[in-house]
N, CA, C, O and CB atoms as a CASP TS submission, in Angstrom:
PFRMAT TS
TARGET T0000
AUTHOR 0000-0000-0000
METHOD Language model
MODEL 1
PARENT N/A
ATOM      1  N   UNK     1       0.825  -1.191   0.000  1.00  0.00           N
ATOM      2  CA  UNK     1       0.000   0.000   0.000  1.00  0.00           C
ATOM      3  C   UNK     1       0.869   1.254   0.000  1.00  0.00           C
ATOM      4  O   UNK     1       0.623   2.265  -0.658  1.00  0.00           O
ATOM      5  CB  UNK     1      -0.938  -0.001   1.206  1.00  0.00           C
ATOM      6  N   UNK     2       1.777   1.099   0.707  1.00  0.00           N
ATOM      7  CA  UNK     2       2.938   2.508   0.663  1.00  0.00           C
ATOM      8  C   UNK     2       3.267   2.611  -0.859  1.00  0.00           C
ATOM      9  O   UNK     2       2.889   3.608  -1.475  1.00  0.00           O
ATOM     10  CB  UNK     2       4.668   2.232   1.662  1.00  0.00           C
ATOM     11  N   UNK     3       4.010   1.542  -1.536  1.00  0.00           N
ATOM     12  CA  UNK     3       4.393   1.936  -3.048  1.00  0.00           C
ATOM     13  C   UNK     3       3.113   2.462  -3.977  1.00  0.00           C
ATOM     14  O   UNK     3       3.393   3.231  -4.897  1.00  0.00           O
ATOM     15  CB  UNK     3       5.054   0.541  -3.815  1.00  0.00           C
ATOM     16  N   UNK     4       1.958   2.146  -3.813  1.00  0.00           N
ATOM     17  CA  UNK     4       0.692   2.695  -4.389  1.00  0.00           C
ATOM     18  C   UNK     4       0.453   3.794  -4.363  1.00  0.00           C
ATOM     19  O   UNK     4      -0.132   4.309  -5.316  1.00  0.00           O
ATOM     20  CB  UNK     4      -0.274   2.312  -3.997  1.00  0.00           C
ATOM     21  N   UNK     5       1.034   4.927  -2.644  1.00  0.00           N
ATOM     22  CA  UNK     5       0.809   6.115  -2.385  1.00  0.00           C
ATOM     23  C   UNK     5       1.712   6.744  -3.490  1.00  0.00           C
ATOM     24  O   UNK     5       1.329   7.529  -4.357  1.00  0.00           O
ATOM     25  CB  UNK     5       1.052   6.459  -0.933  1.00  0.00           C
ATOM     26  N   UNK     6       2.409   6.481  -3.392  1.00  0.00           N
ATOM     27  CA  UNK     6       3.732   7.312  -3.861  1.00  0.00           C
ATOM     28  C   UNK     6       3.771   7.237  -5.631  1.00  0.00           C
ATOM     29  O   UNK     6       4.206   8.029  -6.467  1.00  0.00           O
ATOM     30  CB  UNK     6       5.340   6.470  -3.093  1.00  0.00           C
ATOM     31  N   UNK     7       3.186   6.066  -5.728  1.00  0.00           N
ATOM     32  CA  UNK     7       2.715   6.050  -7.385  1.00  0.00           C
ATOM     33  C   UNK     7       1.815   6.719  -8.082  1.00  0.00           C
ATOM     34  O   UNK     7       2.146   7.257  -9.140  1.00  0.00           O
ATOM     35  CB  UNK     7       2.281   5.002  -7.756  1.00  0.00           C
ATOM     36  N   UNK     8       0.575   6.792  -7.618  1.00  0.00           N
ATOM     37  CA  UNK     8      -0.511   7.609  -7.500  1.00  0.00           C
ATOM     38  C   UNK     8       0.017   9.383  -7.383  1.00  0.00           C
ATOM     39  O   UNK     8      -0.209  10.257  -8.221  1.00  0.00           O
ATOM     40  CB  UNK     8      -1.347   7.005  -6.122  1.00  0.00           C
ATOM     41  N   UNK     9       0.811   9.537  -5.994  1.00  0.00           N
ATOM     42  CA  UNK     9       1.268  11.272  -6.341  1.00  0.00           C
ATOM     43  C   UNK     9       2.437  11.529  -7.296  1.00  0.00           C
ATOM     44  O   UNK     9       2.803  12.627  -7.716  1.00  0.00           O
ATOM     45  CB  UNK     9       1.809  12.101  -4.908  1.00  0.00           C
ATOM     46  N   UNK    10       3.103   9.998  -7.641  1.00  0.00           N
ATOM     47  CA  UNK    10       4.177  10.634  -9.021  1.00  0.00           C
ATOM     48  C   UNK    10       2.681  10.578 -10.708  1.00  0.00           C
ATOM     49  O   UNK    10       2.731  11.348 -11.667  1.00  0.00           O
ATOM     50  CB  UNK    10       6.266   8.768  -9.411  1.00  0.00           C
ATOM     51  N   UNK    11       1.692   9.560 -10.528  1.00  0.00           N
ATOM     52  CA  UNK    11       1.206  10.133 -11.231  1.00  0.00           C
ATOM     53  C   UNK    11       0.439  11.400 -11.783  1.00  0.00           C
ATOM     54  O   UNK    11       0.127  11.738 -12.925  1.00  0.00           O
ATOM     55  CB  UNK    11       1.010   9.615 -11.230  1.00  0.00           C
ATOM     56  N   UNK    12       0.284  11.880 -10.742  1.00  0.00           N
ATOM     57  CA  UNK    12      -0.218  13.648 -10.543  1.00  0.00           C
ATOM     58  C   UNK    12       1.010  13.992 -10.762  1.00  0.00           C
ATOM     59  O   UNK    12       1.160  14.352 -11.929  1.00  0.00           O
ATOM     60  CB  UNK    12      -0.902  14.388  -8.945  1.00  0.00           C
ATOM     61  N   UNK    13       1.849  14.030 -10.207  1.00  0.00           N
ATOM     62  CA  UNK    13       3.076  15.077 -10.696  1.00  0.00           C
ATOM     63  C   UNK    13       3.364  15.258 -11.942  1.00  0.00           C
ATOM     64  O   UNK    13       3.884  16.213 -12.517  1.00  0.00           O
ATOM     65  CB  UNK    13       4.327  14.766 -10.255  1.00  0.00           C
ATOM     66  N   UNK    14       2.843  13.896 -12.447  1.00  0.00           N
ATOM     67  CA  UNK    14       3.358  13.910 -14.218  1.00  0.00           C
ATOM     68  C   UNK    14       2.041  14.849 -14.450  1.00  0.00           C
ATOM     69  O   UNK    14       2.265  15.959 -14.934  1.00  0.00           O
ATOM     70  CB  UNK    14       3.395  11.981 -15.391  1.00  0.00           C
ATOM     71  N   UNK    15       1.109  14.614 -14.243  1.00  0.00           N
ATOM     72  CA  UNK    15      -0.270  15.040 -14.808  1.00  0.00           C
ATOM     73  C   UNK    15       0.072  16.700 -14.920  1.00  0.00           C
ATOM     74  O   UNK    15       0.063  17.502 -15.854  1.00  0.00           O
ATOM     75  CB  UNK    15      -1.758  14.586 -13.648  1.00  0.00           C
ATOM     76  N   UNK    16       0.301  16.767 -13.835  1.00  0.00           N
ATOM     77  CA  UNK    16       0.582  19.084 -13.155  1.00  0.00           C
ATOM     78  C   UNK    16       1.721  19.421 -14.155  1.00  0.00           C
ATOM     79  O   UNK    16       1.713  20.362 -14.948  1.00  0.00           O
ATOM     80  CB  UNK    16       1.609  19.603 -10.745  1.00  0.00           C
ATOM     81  N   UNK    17       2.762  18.443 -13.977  1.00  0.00           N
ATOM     82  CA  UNK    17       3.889  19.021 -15.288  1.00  0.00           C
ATOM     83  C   UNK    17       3.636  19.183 -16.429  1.00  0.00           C
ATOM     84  O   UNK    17       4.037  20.159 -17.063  1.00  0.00           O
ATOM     85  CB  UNK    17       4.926  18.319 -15.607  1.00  0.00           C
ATOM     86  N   UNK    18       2.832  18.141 -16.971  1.00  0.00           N
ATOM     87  CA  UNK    18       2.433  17.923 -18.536  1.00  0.00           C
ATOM     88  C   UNK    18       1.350  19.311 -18.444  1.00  0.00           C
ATOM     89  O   UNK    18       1.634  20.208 -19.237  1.00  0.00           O
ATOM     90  CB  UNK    18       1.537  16.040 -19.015  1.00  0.00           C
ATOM     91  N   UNK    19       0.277  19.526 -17.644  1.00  0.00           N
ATOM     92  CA  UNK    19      -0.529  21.216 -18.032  1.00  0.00           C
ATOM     93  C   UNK    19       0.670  22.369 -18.233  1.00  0.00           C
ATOM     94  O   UNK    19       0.696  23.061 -19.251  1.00  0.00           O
ATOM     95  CB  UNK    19      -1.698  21.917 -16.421  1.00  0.00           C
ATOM     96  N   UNK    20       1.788  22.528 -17.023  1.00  0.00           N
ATOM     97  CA  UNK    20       2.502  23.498 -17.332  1.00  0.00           C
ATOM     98  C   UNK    20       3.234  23.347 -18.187  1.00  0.00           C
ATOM     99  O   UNK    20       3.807  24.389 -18.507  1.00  0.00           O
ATOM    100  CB  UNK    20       3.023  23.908 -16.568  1.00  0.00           C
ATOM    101  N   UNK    21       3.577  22.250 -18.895  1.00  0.00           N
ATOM    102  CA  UNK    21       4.638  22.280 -20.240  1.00  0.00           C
ATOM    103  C   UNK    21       3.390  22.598 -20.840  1.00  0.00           C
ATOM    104  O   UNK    21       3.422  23.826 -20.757  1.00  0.00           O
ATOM    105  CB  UNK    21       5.678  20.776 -20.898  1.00  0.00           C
ATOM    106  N   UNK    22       2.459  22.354 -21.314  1.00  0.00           N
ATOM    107  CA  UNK    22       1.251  22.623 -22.600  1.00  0.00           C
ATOM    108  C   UNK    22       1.215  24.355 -21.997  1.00  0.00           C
ATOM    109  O   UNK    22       1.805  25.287 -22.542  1.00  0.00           O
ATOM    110  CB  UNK    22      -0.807  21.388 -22.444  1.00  0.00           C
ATOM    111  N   UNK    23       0.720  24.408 -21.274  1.00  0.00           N
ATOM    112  CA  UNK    23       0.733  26.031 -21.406  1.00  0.00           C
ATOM    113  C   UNK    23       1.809  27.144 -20.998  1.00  0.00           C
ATOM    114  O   UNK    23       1.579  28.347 -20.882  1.00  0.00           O
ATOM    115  CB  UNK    23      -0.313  26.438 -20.692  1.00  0.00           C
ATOM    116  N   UNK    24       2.599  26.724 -20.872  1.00  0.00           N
ATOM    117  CA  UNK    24       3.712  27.551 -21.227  1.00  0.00           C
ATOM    118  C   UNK    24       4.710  27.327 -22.568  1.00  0.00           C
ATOM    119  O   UNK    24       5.779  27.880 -22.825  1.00  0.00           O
ATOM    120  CB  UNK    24       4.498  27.477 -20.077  1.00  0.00           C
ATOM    121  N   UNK    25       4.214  26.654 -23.069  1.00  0.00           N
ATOM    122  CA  UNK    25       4.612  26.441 -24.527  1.00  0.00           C
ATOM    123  C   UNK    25       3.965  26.680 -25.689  1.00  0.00           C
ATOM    124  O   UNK    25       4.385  27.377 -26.613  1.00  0.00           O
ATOM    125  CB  UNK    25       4.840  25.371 -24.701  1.00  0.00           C
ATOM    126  N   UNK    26       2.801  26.017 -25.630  1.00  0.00           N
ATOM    127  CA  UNK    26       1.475  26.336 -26.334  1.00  0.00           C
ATOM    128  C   UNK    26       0.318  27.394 -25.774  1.00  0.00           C
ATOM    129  O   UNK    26      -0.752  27.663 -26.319  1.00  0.00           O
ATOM    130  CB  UNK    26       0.808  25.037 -26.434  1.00  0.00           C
ATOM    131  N   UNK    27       0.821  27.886 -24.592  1.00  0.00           N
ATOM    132  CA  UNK    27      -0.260  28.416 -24.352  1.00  0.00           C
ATOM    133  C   UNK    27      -1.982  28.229 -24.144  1.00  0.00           C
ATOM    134  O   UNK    27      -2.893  29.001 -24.445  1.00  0.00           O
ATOM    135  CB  UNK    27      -0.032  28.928 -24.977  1.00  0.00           C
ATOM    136  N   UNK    28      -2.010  26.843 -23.487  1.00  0.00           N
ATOM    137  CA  UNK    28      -3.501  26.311 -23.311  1.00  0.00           C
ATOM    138  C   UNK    28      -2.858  25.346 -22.595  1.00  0.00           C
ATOM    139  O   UNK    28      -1.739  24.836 -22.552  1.00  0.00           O
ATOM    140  CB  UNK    28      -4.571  25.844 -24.636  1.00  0.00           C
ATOM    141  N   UNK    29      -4.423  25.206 -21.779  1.00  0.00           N
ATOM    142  CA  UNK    29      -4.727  23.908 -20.674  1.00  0.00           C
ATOM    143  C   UNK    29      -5.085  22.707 -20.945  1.00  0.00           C
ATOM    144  O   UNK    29      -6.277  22.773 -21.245  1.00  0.00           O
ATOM    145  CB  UNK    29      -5.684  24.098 -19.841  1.00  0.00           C
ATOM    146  N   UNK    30      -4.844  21.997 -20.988  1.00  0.00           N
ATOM    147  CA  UNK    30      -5.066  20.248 -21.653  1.00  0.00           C
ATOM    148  C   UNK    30      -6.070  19.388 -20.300  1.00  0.00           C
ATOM    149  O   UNK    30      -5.797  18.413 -19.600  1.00  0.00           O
ATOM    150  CB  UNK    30      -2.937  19.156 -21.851  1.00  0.00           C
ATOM    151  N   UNK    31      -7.257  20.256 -20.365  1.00  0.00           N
ATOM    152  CA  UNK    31      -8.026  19.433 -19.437  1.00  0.00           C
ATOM    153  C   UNK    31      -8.063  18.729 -19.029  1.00  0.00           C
ATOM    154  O   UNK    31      -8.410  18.781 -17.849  1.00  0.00           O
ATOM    155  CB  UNK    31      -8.627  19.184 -19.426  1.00  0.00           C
ATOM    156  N   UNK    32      -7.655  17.090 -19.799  1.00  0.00           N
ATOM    157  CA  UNK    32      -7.618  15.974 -19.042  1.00  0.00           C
ATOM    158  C   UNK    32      -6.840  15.501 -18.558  1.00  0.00           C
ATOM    159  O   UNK    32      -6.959  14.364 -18.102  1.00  0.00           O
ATOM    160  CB  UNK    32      -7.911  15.263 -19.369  1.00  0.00           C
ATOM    161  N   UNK    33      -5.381  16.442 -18.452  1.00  0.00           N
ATOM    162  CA  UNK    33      -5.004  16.044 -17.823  1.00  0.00           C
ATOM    163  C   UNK    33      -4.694  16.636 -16.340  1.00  0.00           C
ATOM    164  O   UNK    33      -4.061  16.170 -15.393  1.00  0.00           O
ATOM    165  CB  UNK    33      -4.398  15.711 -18.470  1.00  0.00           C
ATOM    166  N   UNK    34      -5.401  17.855 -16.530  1.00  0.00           N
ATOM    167  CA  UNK    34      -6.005  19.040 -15.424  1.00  0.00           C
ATOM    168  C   UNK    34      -6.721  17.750 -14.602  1.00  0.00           C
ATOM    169  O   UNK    34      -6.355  17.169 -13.581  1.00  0.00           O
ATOM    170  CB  UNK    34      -7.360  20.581 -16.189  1.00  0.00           C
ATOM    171  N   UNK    35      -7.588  17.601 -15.246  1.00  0.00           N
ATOM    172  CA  UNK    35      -8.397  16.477 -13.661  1.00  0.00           C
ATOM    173  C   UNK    35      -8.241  15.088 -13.487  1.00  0.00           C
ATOM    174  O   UNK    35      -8.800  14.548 -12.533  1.00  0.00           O
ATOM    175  CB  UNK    35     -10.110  16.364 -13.612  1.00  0.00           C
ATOM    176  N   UNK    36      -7.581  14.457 -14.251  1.00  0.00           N
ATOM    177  CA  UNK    36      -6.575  13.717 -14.362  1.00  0.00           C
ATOM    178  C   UNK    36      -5.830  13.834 -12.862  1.00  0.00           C
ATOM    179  O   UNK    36      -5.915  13.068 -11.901  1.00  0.00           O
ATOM    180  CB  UNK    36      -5.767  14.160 -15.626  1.00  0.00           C
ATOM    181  N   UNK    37      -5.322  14.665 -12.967  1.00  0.00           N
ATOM    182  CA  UNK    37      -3.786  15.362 -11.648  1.00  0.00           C
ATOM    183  C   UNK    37      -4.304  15.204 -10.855  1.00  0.00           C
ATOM    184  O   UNK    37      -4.000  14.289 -10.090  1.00  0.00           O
ATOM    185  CB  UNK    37      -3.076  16.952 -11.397  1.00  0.00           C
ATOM    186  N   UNK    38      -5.948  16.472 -10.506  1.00  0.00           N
ATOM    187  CA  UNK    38      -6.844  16.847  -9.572  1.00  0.00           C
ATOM    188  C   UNK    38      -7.244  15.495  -8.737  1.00  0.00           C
ATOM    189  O   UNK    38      -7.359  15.409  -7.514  1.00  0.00           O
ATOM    190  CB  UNK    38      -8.054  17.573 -10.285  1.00  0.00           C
ATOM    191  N   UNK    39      -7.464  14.251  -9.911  1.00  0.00           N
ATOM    192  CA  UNK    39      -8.197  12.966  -9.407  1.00  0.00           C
ATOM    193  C   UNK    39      -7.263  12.068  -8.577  1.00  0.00           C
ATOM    194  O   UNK    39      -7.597  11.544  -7.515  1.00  0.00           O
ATOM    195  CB  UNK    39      -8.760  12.093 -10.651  1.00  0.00           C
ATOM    196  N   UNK    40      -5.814  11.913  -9.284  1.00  0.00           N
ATOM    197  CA  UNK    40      -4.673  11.394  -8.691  1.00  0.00           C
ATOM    198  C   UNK    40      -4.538  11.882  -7.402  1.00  0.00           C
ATOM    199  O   UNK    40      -4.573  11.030  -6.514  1.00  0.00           O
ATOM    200  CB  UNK    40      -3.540  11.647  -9.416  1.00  0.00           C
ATOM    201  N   UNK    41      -4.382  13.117  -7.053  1.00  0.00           N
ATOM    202  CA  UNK    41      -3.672  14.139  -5.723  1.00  0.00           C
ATOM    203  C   UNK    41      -5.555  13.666  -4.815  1.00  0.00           C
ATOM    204  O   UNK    41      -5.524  13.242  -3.660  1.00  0.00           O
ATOM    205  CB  UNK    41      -3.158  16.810  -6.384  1.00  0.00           C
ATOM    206  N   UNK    42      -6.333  13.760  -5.224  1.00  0.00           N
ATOM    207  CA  UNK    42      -7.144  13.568  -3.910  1.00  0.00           C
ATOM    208  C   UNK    42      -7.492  11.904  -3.831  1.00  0.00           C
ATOM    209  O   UNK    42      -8.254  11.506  -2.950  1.00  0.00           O
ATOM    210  CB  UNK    42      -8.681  14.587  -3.955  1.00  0.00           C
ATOM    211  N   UNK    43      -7.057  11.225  -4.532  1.00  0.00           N
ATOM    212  CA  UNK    43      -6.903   9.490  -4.210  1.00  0.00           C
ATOM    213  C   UNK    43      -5.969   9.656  -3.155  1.00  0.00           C
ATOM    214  O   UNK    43      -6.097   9.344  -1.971  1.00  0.00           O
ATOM    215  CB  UNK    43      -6.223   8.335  -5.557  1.00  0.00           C
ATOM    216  N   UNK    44      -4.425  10.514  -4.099  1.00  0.00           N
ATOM    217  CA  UNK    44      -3.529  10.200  -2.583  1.00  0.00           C
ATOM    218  C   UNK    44      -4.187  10.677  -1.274  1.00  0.00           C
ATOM    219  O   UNK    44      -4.075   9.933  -0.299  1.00  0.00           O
ATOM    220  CB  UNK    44      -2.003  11.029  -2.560  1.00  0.00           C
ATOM    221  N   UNK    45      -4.694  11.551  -1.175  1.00  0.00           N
ATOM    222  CA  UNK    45      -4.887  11.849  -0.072  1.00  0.00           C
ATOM    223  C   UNK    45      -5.530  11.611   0.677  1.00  0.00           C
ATOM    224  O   UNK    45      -5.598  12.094   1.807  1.00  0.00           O
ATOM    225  CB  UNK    45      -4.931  12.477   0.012  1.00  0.00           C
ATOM    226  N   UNK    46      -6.702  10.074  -0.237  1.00  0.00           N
ATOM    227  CA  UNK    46      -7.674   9.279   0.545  1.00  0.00           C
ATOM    228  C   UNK    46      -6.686   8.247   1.202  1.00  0.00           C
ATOM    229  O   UNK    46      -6.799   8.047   2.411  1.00  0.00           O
ATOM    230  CB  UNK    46      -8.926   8.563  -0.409  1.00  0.00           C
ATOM    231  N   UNK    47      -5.766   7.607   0.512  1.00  0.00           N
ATOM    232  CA  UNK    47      -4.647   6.821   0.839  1.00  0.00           C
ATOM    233  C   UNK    47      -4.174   7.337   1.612  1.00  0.00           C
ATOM    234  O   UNK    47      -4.086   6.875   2.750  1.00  0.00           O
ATOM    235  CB  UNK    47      -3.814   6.511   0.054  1.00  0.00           C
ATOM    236  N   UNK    48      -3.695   8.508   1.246  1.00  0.00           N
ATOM    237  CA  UNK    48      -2.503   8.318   3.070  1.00  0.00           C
ATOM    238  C   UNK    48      -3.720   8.603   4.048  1.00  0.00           C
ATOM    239  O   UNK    48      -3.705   8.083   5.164  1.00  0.00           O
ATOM    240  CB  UNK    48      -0.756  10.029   3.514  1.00  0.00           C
ATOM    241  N   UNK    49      -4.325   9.070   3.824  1.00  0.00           N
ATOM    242  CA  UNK    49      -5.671   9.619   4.971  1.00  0.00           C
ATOM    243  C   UNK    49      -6.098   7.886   5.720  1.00  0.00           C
ATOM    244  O   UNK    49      -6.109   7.600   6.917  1.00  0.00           O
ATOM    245  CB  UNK    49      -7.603  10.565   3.722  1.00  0.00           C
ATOM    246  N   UNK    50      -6.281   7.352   5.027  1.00  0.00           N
ATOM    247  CA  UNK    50      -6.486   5.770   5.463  1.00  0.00           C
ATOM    248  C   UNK    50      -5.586   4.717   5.700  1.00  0.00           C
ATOM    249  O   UNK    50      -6.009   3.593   5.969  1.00  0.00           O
ATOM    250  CB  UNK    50      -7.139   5.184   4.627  1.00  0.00           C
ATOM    251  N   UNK    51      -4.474   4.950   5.631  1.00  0.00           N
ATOM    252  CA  UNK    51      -3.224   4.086   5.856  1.00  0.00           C
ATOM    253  C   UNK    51      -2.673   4.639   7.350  1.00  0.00           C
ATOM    254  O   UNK    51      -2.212   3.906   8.225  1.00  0.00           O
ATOM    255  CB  UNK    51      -1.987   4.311   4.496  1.00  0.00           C
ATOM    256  N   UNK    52      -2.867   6.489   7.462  1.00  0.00           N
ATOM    257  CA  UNK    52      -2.136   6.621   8.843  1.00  0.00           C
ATOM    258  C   UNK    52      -3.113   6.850   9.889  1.00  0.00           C
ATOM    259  O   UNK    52      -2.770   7.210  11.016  1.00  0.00           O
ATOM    260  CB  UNK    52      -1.089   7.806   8.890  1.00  0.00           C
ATOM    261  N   UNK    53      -4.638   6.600   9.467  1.00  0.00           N
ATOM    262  CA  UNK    53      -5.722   6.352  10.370  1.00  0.00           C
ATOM    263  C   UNK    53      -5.564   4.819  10.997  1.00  0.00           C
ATOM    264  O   UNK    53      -6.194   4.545  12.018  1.00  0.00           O
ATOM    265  CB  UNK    53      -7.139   6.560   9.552  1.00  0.00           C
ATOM    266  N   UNK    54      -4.953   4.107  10.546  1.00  0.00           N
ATOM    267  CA  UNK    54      -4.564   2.175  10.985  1.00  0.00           C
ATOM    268  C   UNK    54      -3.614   2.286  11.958  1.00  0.00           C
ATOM    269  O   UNK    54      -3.134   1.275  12.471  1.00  0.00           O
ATOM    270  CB  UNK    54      -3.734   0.995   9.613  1.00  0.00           C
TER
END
């Protein structure tokens, strides 16, 4: 369950990088992967929220 946390917030990290490379390059927001990120970062935070409640 620990390697899952940490997978889950490197997949948001990719998600948040990939919007700021699209719009600071191209200049636009690539939605899906806007909530994409959004969806990743509040899983983690159901995960750790429930792993350090045990």
């Amino acid at each position: 369950m620990k390697y899952l946390k940490f997978f889950v917030l490197l997949l948001a990290l990719i998600c948040f990088f990939e919007v700021y490379y699209l719009h600071s390059m191209l200049s636009f927001i690539d939605k899906p992967f806007l909530y994409a990120g959004i969806v990743f970062l509040m899983l983690f935070g159901l995960i750790h929220y429930k792993t350090k409640k045990q």
